[in-house]
C-alpha positions in Angstrom: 49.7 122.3 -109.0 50.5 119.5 -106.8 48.5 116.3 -106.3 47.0 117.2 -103.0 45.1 119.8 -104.5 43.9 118.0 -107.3 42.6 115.4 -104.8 41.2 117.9 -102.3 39.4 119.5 -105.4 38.2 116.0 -106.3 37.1 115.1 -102.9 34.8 118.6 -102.9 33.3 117.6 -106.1 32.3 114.1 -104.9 30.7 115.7 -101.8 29.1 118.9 -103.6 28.0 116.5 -106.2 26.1 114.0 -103.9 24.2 116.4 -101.9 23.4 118.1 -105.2 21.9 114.8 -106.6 20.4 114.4 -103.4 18.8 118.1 -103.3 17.6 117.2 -107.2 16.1 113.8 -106.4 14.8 114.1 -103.1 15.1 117.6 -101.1 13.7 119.9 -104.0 10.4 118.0 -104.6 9.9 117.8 -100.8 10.7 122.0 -100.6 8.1 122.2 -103.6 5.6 120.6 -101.8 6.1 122.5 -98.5 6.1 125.8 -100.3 2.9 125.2 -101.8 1.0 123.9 -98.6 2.1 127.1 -97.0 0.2 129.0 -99.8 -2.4 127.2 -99.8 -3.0 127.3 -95.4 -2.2 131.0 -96.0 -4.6 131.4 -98.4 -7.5 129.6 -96.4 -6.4 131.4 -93.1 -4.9 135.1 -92.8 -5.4 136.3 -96.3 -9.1 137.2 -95.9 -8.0 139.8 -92.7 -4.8 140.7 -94.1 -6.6 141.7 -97.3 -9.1 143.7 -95.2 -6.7 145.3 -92.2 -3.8 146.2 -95.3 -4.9 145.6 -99.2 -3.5 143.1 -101.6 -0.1 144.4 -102.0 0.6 143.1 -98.3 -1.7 139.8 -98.8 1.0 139.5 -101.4 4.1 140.3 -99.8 3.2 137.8 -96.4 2.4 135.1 -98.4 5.5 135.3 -100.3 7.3 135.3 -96.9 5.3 132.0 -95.8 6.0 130.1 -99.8 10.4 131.6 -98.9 9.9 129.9 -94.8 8.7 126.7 -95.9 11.1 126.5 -98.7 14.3 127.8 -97.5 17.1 125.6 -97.7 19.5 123.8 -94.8 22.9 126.2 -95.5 24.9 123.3 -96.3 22.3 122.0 -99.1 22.6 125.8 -100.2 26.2 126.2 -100.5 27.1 122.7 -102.2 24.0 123.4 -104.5 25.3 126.7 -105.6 29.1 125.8 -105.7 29.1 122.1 -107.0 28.8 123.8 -110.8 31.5 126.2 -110.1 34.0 123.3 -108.5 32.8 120.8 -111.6 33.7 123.6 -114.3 37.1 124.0 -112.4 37.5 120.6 -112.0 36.9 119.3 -115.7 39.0 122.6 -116.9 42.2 121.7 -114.7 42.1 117.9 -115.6 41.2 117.9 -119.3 42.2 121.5 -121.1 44.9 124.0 -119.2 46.3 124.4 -115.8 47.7 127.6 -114.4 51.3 127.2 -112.6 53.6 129.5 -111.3 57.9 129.8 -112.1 59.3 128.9 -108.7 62.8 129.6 -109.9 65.0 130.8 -112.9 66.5 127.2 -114.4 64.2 128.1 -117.3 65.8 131.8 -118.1 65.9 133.1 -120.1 62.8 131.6 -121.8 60.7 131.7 -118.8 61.4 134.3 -115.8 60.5 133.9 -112.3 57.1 134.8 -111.2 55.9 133.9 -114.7 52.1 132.8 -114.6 51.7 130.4 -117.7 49.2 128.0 -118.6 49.8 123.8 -119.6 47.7 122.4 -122.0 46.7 119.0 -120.4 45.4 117.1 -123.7 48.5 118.2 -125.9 50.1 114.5 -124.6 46.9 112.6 -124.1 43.7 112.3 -121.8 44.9 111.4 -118.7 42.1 110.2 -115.3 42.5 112.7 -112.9 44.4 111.6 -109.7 44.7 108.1 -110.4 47.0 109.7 -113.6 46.2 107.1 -115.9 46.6 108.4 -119.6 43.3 106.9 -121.3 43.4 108.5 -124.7 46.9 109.0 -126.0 46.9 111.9 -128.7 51.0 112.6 -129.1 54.1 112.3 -127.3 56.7 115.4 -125.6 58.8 115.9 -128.5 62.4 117.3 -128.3 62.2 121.4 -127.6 58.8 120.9 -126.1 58.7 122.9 -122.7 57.1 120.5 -120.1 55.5 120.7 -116.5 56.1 116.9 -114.8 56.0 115.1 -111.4 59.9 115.4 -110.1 60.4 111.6 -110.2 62.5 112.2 -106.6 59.4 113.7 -105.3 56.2 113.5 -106.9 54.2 116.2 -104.9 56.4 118.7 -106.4 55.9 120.1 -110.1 59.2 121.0 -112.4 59.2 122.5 -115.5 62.0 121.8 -118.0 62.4 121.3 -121.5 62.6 117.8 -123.3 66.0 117.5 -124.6 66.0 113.7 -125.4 62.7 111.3 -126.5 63.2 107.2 -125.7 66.0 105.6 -127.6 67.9 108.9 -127.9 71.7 109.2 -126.8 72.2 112.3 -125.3 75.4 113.8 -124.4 76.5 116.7 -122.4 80.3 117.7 -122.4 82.2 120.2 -122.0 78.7 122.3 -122.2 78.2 121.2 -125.7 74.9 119.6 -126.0 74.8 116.3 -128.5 72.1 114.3 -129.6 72.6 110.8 -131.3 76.0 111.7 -132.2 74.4 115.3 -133.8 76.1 118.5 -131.8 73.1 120.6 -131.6 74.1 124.2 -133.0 74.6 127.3 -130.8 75.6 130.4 -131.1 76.6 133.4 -129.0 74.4 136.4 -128.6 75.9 138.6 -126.0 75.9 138.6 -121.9 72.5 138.1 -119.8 72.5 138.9 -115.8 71.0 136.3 -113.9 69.5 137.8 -110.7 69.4 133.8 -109.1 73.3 133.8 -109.3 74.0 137.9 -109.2 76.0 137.4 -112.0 76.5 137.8 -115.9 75.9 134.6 -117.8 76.8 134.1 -121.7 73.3 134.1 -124.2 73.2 131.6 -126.9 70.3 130.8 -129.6 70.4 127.2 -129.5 68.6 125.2 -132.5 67.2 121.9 -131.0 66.1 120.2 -133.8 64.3 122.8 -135.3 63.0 124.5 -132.0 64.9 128.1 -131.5 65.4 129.2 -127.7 68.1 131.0 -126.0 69.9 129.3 -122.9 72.3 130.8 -121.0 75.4 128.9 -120.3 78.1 130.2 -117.5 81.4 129.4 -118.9 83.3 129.8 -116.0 82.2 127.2 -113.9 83.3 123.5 -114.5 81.6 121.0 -117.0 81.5 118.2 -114.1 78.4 116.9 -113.1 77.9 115.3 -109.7 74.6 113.5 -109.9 72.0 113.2 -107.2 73.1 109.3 -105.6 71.4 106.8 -107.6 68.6 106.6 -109.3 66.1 104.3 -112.0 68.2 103.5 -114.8 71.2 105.0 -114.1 73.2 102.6 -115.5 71.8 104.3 -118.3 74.1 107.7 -118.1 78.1 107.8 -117.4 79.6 110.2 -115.8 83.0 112.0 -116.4 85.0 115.0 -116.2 83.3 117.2 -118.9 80.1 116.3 -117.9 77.4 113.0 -118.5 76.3 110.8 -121.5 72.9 108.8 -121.7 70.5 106.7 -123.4 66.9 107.3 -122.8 65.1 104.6 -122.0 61.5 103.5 -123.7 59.2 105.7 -121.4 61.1 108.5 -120.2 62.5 111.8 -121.3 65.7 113.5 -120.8 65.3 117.2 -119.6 66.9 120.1 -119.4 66.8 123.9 -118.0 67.7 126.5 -120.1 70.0 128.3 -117.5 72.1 125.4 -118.2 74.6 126.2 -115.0 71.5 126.9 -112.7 69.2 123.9 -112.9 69.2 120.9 -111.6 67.2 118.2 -114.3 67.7 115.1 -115.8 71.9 115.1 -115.6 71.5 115.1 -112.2 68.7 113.4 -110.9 67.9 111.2 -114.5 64.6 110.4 -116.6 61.3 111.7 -116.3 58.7 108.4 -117.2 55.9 109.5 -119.2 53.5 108.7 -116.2 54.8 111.7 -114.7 54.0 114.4 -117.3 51.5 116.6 -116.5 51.4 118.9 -119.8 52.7 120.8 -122.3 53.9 124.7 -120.8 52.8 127.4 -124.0 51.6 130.4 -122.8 52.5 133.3 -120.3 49.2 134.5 -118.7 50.4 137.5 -116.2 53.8 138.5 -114.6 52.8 141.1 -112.1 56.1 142.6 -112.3 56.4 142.8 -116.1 53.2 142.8 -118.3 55.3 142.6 -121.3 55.8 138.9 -120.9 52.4 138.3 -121.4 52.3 136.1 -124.5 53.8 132.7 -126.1 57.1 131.3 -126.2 59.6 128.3 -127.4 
């Protein structure tokens, strides 16, 4: 999912692409023409003896051998002729409709598990240019509860996924493990105990309502509500930081995220915003866990 591979991807389609033109324009009518001067020499030369020495099934067979010499293809017109479709389907797929990405770790349980092979819909946000990452065709916006896939802003080649807990202009607040947005405390309630295999520990399971999105986070109430965030970083004048935890205001053109293993993730209260320029998609659907099938399916 990272850049590099988006740009060696790109970089194979540009190549596979020229010779195909090439092979198309100039290297297939060249190949037609050999082809059928070697039927026609074979035809004025050994056909008459073949024909006589070993019938017409074997006048046949030789000069199909002759027409497949003369137009046999150099191995490296063959192979970017026969791939370039493949790597242009993949290509225009990865860019424009989904993208497959794996869950490194569990700051998403327990919504998303790790090992979890989901796929992002790349249009739900806009048409973006692939690797220059310009959005083009703006369709929507990350709303709040939407899970996301972005560019960590501290380092770009890496992919996080989190979910978008404040849009622009929101003030969001996180104290004491109660999360608040514009002055709202978002709703919660407890559910039981979850064991999260990251920590080797039992975790408490809430539903939590964000603004009409139901999930369940997991919040582990015996560590402390302090934050300590990541240095500095762009508008961080934006957040303050206390005791029982942080309190922000989202600036035009970034989000505020968070994990749902609240107490195992490390998001936007440490490290700050995510600018829209950095999202890559919308996360909606589990494709395969190899260790589970029963997570196969979609999720909030």
């Amino acid at each position: 999912m990272s850049l590099n591979f988006a740009l060696i991807l790109f970089v194979l389609l540009v190549v596979t692409g020229i010779v195909w033109a090439f092979d198309r324009v100039s290297l297939r009518p060249q190949r037609t023409a050999r082809m059928a001067r070697a039927a026609a020499e074979f035809d004025a030369g050994r056909a008459q003896s073949v024909r006589a020495a070993s019938g017409e099934a074997e006048v046949a067979r030789q000069r199909q051998e002759a027409v497949d010499r003369a137009g046999k293809m150099p191995w490296w017109v063959e192979y970017s002729v026969s791939f370039f479709p493949v790597i242009l389907f993949v290509f225009v797929l990865r860019s424009f409709v989904v993208e497959p990405f794996r869950i490194p770790s569990g700051s998403m349980m327990p919504t998303l598990q790790i090992g979890d092979l989901i796929l992002v819909n790349k249009f739900s946000y806009g048409l973006r240019l692939p690797i220059v990452d310009k959005k083009v065709v703006p369709l929507g916006d990350p709303q709040r509860g939407d899970v996301v896939v972005f560019r960590y802003p501290v380092d770009p080649q890496v992919d996080y996924i989190k979910r978008v807990v404040g849009v622009p202009g929101d003030e969001v607040a996180y104290l004491n493990k109660r999360l608040t947005i514009n002055g709202q405390e978002i709703p919660m309630k407890k559910v039981g105990e979850y064991f999260d295999p990251d920590r080797v520990s039992y975790a408490a399971l809430y539903d939590e309502n964000l603004k009409g999105v139901n999930h369940q986070i997991l919040i582990d109430e015996r560590r402390s509500p302090e934050i300590d965030p990541f240095g500095g970083y762009p508008n961080r004048d934006a957040c303050e930081y206390s005791r029982e935890g942080v309190r922000c205001k989202v600036p035009a053109g970034n989000y505020f995220v968070m994990g749902d293993n609240r107490d195992n993730s490390a998001d936007s209260r440490y490290w700050g915003f995510v600018p829209d320029s950095n999202i890559v998609g919308k996360a909606f659907f589990v494709w395969m866990n190899f260790g589970d099938l029963k997570r196969i399916g979609r999720f909030h």
